[in-house]
N, C-alpha and C positions, 0 to 999 in steps of 0.2 A: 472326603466326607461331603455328604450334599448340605448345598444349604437348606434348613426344615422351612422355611418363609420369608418370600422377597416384600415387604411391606409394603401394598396399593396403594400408597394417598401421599400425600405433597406435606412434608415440614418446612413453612419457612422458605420453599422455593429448593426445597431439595428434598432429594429420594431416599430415604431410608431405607438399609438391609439389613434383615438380621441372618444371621450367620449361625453355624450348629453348636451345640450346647460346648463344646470345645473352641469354640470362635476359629474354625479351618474353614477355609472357602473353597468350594470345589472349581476347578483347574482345566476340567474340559469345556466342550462349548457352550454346557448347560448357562453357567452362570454367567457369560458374561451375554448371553444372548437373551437370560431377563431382563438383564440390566440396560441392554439395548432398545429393549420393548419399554419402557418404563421413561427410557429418556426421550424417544419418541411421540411417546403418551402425553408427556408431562412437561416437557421442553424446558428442565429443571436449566439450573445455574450452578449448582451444588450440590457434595452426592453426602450424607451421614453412614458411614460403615458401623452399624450398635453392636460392634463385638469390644470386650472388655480387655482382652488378649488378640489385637488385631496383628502382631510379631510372632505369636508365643507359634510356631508354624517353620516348617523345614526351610533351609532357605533357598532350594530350588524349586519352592513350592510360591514364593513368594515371586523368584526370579521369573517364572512363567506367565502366573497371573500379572507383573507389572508391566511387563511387556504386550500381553493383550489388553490389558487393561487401556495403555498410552495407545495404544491402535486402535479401539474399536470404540471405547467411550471418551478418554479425554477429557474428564472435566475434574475440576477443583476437588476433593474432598475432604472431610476431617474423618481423623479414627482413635481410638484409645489403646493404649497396653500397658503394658507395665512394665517398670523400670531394668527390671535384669534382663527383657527382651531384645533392648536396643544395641545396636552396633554402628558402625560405620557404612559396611555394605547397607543395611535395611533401611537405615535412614536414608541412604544415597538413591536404593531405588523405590520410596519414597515420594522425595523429592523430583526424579527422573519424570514419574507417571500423574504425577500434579497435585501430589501433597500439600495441602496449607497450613493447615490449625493440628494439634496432639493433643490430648487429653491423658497425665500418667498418673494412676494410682497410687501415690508411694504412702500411703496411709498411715504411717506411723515412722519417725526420724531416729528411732532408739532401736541401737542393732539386737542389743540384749534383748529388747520386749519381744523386738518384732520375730528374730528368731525363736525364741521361747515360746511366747501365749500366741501371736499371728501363723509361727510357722513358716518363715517368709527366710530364707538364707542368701541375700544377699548385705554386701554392705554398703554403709553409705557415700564411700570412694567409685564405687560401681557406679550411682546413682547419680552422683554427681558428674561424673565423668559424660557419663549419657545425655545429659544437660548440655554438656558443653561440645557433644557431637550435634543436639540439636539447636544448637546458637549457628555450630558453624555453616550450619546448610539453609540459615533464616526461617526457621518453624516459628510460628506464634503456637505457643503451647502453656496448658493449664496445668496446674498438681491439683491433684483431689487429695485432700487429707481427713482422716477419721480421729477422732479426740471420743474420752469418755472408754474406752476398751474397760472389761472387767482389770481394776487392780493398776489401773492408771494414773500415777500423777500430776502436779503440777511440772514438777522437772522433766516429767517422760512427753508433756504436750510441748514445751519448750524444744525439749528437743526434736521435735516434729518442725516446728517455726524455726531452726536455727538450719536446716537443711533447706527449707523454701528459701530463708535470706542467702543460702550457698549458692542457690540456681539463679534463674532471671526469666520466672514465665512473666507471660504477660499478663493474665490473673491466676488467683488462687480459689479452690471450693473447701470447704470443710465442714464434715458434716457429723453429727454423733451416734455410735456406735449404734445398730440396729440387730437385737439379738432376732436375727428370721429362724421360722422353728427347722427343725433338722440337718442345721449345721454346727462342723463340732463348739464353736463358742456359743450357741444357742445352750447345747447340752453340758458343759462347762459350766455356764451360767444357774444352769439348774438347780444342779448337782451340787453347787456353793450354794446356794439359794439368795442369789443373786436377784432372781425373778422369780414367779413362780409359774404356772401350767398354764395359768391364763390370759401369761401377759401376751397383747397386741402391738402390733407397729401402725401407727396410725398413720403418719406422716412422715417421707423421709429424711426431711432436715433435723424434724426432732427425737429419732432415735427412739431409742428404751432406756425408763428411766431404773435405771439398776440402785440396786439396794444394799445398806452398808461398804461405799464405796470412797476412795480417798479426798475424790472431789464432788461435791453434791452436785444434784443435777441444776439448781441454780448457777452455780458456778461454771459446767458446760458451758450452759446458754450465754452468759459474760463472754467466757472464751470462743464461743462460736462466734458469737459478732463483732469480735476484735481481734480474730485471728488473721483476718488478711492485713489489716491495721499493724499488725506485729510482724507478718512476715513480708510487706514493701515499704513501709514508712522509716523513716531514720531512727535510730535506736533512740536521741535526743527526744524522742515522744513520746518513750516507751513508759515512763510515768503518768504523762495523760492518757495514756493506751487503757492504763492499768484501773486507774481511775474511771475509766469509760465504759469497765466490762460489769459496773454496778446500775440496775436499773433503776436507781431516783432520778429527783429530778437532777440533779448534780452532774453523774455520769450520763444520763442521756443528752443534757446540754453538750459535755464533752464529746460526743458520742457525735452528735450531729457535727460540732466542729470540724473533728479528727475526719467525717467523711468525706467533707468538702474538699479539705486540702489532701484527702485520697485521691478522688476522683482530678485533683488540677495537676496531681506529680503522677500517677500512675494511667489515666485515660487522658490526658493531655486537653481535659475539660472542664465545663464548672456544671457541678452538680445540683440540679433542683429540682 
């Protein structure tokens, strides 16, 4: 598949591509000979691959592109997939062609949910497993998790953070549910009248706030800014955690606490 547009302009001291609606990168010399122009152009340092499913790909599809990739560009990049993508082999050539940073989607920790309402069939022995392929080869990699799903609760978000405490990225993102229209949990949502016809996604941290649901979307918002808090910090703080995910003044004192000594145990800094 070709790729639909190699992105002009500099993120950050690196080149962005985006890849075709399937995230397949094409394998003849078109691609890697934009990509050449681009590094020439732009005398980056760093390359962004913005495909979501940058594994989900044959794997002598993979074995071809890394080997021109290591010959003709060369340089650092980060890429994103998802969790039942990973193996040994992909990670290893990867790593081979100058892999650094991963980004995996594993968006929800609860096998039941995730296969039922996400549709997602794998488990979280898979997931974790794949962790620990990408510990052995030195990836610095991120989980992105999603909280708030219609029909979600407090125990099914836990268990999303009890799978981050399973792995060892070096950060976590988590963000809330975002019903965009003509996907099937948009029309799921519907159809329950979860939302109704008009709703918008305004911003994407803050999701859709859905309607008669387990956890109010206050509650969310608690758990969104205390979920990396829950899933790197010692469980011994998981009471101040808890306490933290309240916006008075009380929890946001805690709240600011609990950051600082984030940022001094998990970025190896002092935050300010």
């Amino acid at each position: 598949m070709d790729i639909e547009a190699v992105l002009d302009r500099l993120m950050e001291a690196s080149v962005s591509v985006w890849l075709d609606a399937e995230g397949k990168l094409r394998i003849d010399k078109g691609a890697p000979d934009e990509l050449k122009d681009l590094v020439r152009k732009y005398n980056p340092s760093y390359i962004d691959f913005n495909s979501e499913t940058f594994l989900a790909r044959p794997i002598e599809h993979l074995r071809e592109f890394a080997k021109r990739y290591k010959e003709e560009i060369g340089l650092p990049f980060w890429c994103q997939t998802r969790p039942e993508t990973i193996s040994e082999e992909k990670i290893a050539l990867l790593k081979d062609m100058g892999g650094k940073n991963i980004n995996i989607g594993i968006e929800c920790g609860n096998e039941d949910f995730r296969r039922t309402v996400l549709k997602r069939n794998y488990s979280n022995d898979q997931m974790i497993n794949g962790f620990k392929i990408l510990d052995s080869f030195g990836f610095q990699y991120t989980l992105n998790n999603i909280i708030g799903f219609p029909g979600e609760t407090r125990e099914i978000v836990f268990d999303t953070i009890k799978v981050n405490r399973a792995a060892n990225p070096t950060t976590v993102n988590v963000y809330i549910f975002a019903a965009y229209k003509n996907v099937p949990l948009y029309n799921y949502c519907l159809e329950k009248g979860f939302i109704d016809k008009n709703s918008t996604v305004n911003q994407l941290m803050d999701g859709t706030e859905l309607k008669n649901q387990p956890l109010s979307y206050q509650e969310l918002k608690g758990l969104q800014r205390t979920f990396p808090l829950y899933a790197l910090l010692p469980e011994s703080q998981f009471e101040k955690i808890h306490r933290a995910e309240s916006f008075d003044e009380e929890g946001n004192r805690l709240f600011e606490e609990l950051k600082k000594d984030f940022y001094k145990r998990v970025f190896k800094m002092d935050y300010n």
